[in-house]
C-alpha positions as CSV (number, residue, x, y, z in Angstrom):
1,X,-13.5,39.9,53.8
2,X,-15.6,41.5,51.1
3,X,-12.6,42.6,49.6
4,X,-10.5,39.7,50.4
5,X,-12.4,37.0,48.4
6,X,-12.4,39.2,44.8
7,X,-8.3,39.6,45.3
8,X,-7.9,36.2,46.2
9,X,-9.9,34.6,43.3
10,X,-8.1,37.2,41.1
11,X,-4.6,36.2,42.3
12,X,-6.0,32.0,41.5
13,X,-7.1,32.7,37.8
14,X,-3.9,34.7,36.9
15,X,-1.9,31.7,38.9
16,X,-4.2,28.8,36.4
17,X,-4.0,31.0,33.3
18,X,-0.7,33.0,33.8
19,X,0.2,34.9,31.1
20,X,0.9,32.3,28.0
21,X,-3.1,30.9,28.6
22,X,-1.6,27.6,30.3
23,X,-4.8,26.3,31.0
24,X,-5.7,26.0,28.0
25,X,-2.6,23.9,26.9
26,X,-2.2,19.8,27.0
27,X,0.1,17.5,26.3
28,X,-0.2,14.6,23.6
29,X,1.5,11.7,22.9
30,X,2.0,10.1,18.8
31,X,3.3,7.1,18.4
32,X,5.9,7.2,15.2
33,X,8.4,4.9,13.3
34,X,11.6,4.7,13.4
35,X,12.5,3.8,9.6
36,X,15.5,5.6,8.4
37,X,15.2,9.3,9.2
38,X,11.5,9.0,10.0
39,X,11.5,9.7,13.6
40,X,13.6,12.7,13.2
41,X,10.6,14.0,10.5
42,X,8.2,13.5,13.3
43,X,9.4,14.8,15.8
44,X,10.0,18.3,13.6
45,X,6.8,18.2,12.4
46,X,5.6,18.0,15.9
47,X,7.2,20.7,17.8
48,X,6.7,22.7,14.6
49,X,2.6,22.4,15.7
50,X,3.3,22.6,19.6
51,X,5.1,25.7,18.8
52,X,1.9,27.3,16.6
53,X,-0.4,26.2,19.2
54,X,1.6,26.0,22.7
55,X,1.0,22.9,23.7
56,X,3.2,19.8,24.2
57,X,3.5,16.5,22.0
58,X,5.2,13.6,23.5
59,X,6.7,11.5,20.8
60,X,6.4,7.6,21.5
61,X,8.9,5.4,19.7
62,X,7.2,2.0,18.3
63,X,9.1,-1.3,16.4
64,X,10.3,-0.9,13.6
65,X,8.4,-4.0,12.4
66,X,5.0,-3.7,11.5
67,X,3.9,-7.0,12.7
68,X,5.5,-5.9,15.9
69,X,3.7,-2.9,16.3
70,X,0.4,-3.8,14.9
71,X,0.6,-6.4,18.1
72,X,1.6,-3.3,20.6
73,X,-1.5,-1.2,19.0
74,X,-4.1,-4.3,19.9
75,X,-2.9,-4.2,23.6
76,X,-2.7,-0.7,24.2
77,X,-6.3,-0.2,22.3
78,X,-8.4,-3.7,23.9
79,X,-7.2,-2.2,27.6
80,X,-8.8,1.5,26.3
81,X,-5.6,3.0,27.4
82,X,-5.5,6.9,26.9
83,X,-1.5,6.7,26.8
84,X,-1.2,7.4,23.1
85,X,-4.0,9.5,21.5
86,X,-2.2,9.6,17.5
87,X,-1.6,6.6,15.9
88,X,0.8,6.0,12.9
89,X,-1.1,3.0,11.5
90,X,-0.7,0.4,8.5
91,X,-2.7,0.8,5.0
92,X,-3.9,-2.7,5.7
93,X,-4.8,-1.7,10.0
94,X,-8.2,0.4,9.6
95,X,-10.8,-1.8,9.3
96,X,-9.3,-4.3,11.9
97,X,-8.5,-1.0,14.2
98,X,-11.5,0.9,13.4
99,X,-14.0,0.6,16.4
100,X,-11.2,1.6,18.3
101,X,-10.5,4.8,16.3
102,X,-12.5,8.1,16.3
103,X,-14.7,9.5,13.7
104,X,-12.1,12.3,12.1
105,X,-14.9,13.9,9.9
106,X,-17.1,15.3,12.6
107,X,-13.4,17.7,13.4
108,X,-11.9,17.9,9.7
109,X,-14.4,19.2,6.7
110,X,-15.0,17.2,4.0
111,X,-13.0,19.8,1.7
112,X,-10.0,18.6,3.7
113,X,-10.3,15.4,2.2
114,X,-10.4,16.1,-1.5
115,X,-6.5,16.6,-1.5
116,X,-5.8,13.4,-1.1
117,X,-5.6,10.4,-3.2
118,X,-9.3,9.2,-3.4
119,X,-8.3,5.6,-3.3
120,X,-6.6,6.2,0.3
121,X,-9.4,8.3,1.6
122,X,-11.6,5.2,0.7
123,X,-9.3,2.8,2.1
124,X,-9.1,5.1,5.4
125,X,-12.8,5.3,5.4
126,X,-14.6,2.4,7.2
127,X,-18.4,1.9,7.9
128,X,-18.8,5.8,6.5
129,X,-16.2,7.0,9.1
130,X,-12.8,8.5,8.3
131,X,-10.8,6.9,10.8
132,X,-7.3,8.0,9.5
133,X,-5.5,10.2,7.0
134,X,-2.7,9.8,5.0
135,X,0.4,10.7,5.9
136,X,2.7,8.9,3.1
137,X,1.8,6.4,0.4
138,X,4.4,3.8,-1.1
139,X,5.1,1.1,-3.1
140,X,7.9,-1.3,-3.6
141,X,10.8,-0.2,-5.5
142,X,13.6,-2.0,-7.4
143,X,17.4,0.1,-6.6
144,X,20.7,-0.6,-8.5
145,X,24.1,0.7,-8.8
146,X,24.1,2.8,-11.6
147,X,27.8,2.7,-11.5
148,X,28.1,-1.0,-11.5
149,X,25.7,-1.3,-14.1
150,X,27.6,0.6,-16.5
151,X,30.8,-1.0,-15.8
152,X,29.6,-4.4,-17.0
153,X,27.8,-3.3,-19.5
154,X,24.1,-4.4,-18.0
155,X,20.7,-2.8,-18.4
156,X,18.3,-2.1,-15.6
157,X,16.5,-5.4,-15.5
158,X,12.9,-5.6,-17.1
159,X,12.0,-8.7,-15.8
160,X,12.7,-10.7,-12.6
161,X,15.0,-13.8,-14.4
162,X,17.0,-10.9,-15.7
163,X,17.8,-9.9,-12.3
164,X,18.6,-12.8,-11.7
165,X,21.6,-13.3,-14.0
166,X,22.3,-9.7,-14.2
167,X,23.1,-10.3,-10.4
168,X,25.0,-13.1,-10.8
169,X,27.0,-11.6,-13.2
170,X,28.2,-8.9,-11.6
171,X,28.1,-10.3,-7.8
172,X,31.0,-12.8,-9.5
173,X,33.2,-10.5,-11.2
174,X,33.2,-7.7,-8.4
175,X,33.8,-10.9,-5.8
176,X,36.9,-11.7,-8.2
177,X,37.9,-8.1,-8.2
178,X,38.6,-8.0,-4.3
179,X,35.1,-7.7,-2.8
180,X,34.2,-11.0,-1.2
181,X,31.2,-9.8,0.8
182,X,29.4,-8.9,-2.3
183,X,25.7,-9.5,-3.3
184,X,23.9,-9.4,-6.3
185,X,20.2,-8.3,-4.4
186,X,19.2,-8.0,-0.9
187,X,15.2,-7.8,0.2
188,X,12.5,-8.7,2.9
189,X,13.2,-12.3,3.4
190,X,12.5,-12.3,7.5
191,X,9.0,-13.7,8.9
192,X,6.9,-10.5,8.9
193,X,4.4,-7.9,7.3
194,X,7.7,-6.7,5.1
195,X,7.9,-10.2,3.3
196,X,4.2,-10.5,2.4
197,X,4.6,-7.5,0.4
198,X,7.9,-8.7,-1.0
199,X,6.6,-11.8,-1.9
200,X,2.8,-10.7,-3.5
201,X,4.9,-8.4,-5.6
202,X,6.6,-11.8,-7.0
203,X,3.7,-13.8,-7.3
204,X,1.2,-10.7,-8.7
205,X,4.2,-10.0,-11.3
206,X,4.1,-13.3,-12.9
207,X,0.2,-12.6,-12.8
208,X,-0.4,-15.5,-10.0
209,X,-3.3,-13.0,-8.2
210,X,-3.3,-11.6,-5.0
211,X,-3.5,-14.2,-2.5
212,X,-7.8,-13.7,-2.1
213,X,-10.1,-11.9,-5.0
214,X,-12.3,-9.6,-5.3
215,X,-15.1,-12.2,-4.6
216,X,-13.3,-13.3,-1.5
217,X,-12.2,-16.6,-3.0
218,X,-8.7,-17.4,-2.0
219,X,-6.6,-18.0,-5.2
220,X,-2.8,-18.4,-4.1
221,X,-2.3,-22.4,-5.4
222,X,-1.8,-21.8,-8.5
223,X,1.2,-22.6,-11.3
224,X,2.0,-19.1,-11.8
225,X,2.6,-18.5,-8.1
226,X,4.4,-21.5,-7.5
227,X,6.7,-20.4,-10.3
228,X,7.6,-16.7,-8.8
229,X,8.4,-18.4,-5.4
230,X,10.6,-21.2,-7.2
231,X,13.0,-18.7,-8.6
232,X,12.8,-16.4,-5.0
233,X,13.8,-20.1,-3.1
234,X,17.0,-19.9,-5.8
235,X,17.9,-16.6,-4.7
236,X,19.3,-17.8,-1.2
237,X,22.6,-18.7,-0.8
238,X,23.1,-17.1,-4.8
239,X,22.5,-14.1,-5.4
240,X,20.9,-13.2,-2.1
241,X,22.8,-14.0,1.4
242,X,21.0,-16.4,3.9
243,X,21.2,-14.0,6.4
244,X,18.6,-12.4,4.5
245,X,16.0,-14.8,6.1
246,X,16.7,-12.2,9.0
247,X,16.7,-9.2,6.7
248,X,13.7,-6.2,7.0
249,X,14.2,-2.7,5.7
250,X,16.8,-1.6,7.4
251,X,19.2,-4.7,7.3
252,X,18.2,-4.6,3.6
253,X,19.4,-1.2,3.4
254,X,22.8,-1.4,5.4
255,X,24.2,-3.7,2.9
256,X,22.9,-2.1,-0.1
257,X,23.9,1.4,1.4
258,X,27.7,0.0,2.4
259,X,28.2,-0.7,-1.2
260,X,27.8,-4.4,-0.7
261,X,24.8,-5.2,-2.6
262,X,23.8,-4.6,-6.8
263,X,20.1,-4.8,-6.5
264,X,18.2,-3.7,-3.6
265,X,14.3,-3.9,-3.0
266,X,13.0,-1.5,-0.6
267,X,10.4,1.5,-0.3
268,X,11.0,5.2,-1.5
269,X,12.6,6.2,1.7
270,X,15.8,4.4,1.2
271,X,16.8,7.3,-1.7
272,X,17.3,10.5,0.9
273,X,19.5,7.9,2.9
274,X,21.7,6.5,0.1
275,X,22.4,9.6,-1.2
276,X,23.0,11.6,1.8
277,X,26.9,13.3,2.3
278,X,27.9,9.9,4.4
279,X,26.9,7.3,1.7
280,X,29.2,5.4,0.2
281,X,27.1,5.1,-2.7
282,X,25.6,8.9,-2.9
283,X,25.0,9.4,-6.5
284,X,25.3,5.9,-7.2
285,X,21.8,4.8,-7.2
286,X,19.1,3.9,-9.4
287,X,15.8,3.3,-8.7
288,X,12.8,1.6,-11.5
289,X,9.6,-0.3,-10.8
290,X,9.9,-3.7,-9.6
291,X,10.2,-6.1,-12.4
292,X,8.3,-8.3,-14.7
293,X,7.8,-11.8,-13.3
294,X,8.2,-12.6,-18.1
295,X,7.4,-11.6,-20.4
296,X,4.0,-12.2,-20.3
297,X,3.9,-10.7,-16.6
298,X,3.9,-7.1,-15.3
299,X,5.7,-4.7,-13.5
300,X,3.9,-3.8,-9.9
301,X,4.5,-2.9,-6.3
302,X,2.9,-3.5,-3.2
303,X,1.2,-0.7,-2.1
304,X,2.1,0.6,1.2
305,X,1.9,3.5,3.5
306,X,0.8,5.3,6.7
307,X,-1.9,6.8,7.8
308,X,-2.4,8.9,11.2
309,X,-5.4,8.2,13.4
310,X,-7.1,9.3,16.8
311,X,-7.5,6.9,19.3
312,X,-11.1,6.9,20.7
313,X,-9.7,6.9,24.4
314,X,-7.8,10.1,24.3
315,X,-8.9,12.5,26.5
316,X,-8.2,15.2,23.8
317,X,-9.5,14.1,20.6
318,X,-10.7,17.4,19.1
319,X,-6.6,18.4,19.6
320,X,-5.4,15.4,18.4
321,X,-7.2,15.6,15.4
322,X,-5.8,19.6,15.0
323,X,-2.5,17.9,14.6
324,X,-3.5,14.9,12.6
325,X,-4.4,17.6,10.0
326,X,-1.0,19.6,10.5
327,X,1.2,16.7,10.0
328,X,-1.0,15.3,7.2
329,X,-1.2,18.9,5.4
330,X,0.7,20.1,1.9
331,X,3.7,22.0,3.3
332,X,4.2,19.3,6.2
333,X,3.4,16.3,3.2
334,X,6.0,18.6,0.8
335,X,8.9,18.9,3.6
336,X,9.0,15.2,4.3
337,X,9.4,14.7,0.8
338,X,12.1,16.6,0.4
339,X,14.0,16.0,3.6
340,X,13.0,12.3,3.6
341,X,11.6,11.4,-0.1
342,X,8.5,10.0,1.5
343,X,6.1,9.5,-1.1
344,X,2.8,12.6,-0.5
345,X,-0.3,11.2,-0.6
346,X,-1.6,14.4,-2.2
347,X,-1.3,14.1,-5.9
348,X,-0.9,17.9,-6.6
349,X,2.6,17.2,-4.7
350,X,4.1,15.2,-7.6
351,X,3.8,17.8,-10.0
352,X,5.8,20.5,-7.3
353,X,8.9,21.6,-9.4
354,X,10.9,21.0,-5.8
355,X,9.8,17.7,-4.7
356,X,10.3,16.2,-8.6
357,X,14.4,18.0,-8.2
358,X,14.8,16.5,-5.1
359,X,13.3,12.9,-5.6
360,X,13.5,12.6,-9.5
361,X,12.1,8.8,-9.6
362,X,8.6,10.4,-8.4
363,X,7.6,11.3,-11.3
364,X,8.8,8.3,-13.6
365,X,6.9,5.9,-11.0
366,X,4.4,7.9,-10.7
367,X,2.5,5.5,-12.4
368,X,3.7,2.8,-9.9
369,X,2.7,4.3,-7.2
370,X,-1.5,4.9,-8.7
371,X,-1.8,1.3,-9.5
372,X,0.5,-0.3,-7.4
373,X,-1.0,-3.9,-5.8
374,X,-2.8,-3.6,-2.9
375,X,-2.8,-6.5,-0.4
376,X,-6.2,-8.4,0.6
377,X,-6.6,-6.6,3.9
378,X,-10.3,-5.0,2.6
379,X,-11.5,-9.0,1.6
380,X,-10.0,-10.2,4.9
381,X,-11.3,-7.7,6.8
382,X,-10.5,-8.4,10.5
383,X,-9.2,-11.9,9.8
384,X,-6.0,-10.2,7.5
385,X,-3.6,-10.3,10.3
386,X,-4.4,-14.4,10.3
387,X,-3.8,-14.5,6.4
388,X,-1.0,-12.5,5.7
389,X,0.5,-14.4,9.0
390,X,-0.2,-17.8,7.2
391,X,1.5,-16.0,3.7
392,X,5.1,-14.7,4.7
393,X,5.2,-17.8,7.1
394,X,4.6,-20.3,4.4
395,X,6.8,-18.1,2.4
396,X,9.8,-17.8,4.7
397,X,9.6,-21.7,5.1
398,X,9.8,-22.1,1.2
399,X,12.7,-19.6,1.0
400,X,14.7,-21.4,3.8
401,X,14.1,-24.9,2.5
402,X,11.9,-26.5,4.8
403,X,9.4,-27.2,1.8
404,X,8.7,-26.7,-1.6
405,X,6.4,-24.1,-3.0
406,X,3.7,-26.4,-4.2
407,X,3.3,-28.6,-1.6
408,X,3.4,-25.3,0.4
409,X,1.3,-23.1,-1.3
410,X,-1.2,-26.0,-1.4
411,X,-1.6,-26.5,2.2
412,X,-1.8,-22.5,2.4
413,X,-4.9,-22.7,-0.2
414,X,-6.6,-25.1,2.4
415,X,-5.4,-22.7,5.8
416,X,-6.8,-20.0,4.2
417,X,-9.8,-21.5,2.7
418,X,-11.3,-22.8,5.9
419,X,-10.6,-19.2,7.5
420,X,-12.9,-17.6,4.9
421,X,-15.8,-20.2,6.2
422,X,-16.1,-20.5,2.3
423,X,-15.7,-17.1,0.7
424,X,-17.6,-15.1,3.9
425,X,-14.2,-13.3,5.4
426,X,-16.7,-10.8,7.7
């Protein structure tokens, strides 16, 4: 017996361990997009780590819209599931999502942080808690055919009227030429997150604000923004397709990318797909800042992005947190850029001689994406989801029709007034 009992407990820890430390290995779940190639991305980036560190990482697919997911998130989080512990989560989602995300600092140094932009480590950081890390920044982009452009003799539009008739222009002639099923410019037009940051690039180009101030004081009724949503509403059925009421990025991009659109607004990722081997339009596209709303307007973009967080339930945070700062790191921020052009959120990254040859528009919007426009969700706090809600729905009736933009964006101004009790949004 006395020799029995030593063999036998012997035999169990070689049968837990085995010989590749098994018992030491776990298996986590992420939740990614599924934008253009981004799934794909993730899932490399993924089993690159698992591979490093032997464990497992099951990849959870989530909608493509945000609203969509932002919706899945709240259920999965309010029931303290432990089914996904890494979040892919909004810019606008940490302080509505924080007190259900962990405190990354207490497993990733503070020198971890300095890489990043400081404007997205402050907009990750909530009550003094990092509660995400960027994975990918954005802003809105304006894309054209370089090759129509050139045949009709047309400049890269400046400001958003000369889009307009640039569009027009050339949707006509190409339509007379043999191609009925072309547009002049195709965007986020359905009721979602997308069009909110479609349409507070319109109304923050013709210098209408952004929706709510710095002071919390909501601001959209006003002649400026009335105007940029007037010429958006004479888009539809023009220049723009009324199916594009229905459009988010990736409807946007299929007709852009099929060669049947001259202007397209979308984020960064749509270059690495229009110019891979099976475009039609590979080496056909152009890509500036989104345009002026006059001349006495401004070029912007809404500022976008993802950030990757740890859910408080998961049973292995200090892990999860391991491969938050894998997938977030320089070489893994560097490889998506070049296999994806997603924009880094490290700024050293736009000065790498590979990522500029591969995605040459990084460093000419550069610029664009620093001081691109950042939607209200830091004013709102909590209460965003409600305001941008009450925006691209207001918005989407406008564009379809139902009502006109100042009788709309007055009854907005009152919606969004009583839901700041007065200013107080927390």
């Amino acid at each position: 017996m006395k020799l029995f009992l030593p063999r036998f407990l012997t035999m169990l820890l070689l049968i837990l361990v085995g010989s590749s430390g098994a018992v030491r290995a776990a298996t986590l779940s992420i939740s990614c997009g599924a934008v253009g190639v981004e799934m794909r991305l993730c899932r490399q980036g993924v089993e690159a780590w698992a591979k490093q560190t032997g464990n497992q990482v099951k990849v959870v697919a989530t909608p493509n819209s945000s609203t969509e997911r932002f919706a899945l998130y709240q259920q999965i989080l309010a029931s303290h599931s432990s089914d996904i512990d890494i979040l892919q989560i909004d810019v606008v989602w940490p302080g509505t999502l924080a007190p259900h995300l962990v405190d990354l600092s207490q497993y990733i140094g503070k020198d971890a942080t300095k890489q990043f932009f400081p404007a997205l480590i402050a907009n990750d950081t909530v009550n003094g808690k990092l509660v995400a890390l960027p994975w990918f920044t954005n802003a809105g982009v304006l894309y054209y055919r370089k090759d129509l452009l050139k045949k009709y003799h047309a400049q890269p539009p400046a400001t958003w009227q000369q889009l307009t008739d640039t569009a027009r222009r050339i949707q006509n002639a190409e339509r007379k030429a043999g191609n009925p099923r072309m547009y002049g410019f195709v965007f986020q037009a359905k009721g979602y997150e997308g069009l909110t940051c479609d349409a507070l690039e319109w109304i923050d180009s013709f210098g209408g604000g952004t929706l709510i101030d710095a002071d919390g004081k909501v601001t959209v009724d006003n002649p400026r923004a009335v105007a940029a949503l007037q010429l958006a509403r004479s888009w539809i059925g023009d220049i723009a397709p009324r199916g594009v009421l229905n459009y988010d990025e990736e409807e946007s991009r299929g007709v852009f990318q099929s060669g049947n659109a001259v202007f397209m607004r979308n984020w960064p990722y749509a270059w690495a797909l229009g110019n891979a081997k099976d475009s039609p339009i590979r080496g056909k596209i152009g890509v500036i800042a989104v345009p002026a709303g006059g001349t006495d307007g401004h070029q912007t973009g809404t500022l976008g992005g993802w950030q990757l967080a740890v859910s408080r339930y998961s049973q292995h945070p200090e892990l999860a947190a391991d491969l938050v700062r894998y997938l977030t790191s320089y070489a893994e921020q560097k490889r998506r850029a070049l296999a994806g052009s997603y924009n880094p959120a490290i700024p050293a990254l736009y000065r790498d001689h590979d990522v500029l040859a591969a995605v040459p528009f990084f460093g000419t919007l550069y610029t664009t994406f620093e001081h691109a426009v950042a939607r209200p969700s830091r004013i709102a706090g909590s209460k965003y989801a409600r305001v941008s809600a009450e925006f691209y729905y207001t918005v989407h009736d406008v564009l379809s029709g139902k009502i006109a933009a100042a009788p709309a964006l007055a009854t907005l101004q009152q919606k969004l007034t009583r839901l700041s009790r007065g200013g107080q949004w927390r």
